[in-house]
C-alpha positions in Angstrom: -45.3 47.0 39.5 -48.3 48.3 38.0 -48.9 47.2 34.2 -48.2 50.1 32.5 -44.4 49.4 33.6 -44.5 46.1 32.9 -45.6 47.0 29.5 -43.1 49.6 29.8 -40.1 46.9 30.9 -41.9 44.5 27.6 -41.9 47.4 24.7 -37.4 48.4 26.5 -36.1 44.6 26.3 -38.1 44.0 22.7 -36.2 47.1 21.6 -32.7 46.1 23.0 -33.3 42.7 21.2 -33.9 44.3 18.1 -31.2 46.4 18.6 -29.0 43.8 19.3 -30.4 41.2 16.6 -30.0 44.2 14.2 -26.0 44.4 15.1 -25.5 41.1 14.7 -27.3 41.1 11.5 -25.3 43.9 9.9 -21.9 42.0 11.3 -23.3 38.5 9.3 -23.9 40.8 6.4 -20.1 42.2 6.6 -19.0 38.3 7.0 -21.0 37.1 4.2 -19.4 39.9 1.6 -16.1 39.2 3.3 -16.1 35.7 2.3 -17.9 36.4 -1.1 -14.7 38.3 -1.8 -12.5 35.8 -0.8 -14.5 33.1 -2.8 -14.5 35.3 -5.9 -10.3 35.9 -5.0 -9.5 31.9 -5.1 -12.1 31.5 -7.9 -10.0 33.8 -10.0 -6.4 32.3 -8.7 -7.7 28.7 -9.4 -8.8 29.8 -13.0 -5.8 31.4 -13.8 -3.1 29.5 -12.0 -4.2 26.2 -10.6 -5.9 24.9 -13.7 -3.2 25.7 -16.3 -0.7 23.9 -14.1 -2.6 21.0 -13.6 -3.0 20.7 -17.2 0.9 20.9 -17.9 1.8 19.1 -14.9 -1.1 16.3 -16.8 0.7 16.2 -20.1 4.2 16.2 -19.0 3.2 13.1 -17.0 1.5 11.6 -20.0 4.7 11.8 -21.5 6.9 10.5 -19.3 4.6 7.6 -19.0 4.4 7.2 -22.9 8.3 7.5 -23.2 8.9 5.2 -20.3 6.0 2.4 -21.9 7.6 2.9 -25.4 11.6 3.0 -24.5 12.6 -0.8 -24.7 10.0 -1.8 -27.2 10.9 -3.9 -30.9 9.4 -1.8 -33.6 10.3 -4.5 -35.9 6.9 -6.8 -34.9 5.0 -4.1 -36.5 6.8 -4.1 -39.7 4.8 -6.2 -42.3 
């Protein structure tokens, strides 16, 4: 093999590895949007579904724990 085919071989596999690298570059790119989407998706849904809930799901539990702290008390002690 004389060295102008080995350079030949060197300059064919470093172009097939850019090639390749270059797919698998534009696929993480795809990925990465993908899942920017889908962050942006359950970012929204948490905003405009999760939290509210939580919050009245937090009150109505602060109620129930006030009413059942409160039921069976004397209001008379506090009477002056």
């Amino acid at each position: 093999m004389s060295t102008e085919e080995k350079k030949e071989s060197y300059v064919d596999e470093a172009r097939r590895r850019i090639a390749h690298l270059s797919y698998k570059l534009e696929q993480s790119e795809a990925r990465v949007r993908k899942l920017e989407y889908d962050n942006a998706e359950l970012q929204k849904w948490v905003n405009d579904t999760c939290i509210p809930r939580l919050k009245e799901l937090n009150e109505e539990l602060t109620s129930r724990y006030n009413a059942k702290k409160y039921r069976n008390q004397n209001y008379d002690q506090y009477r002056v």
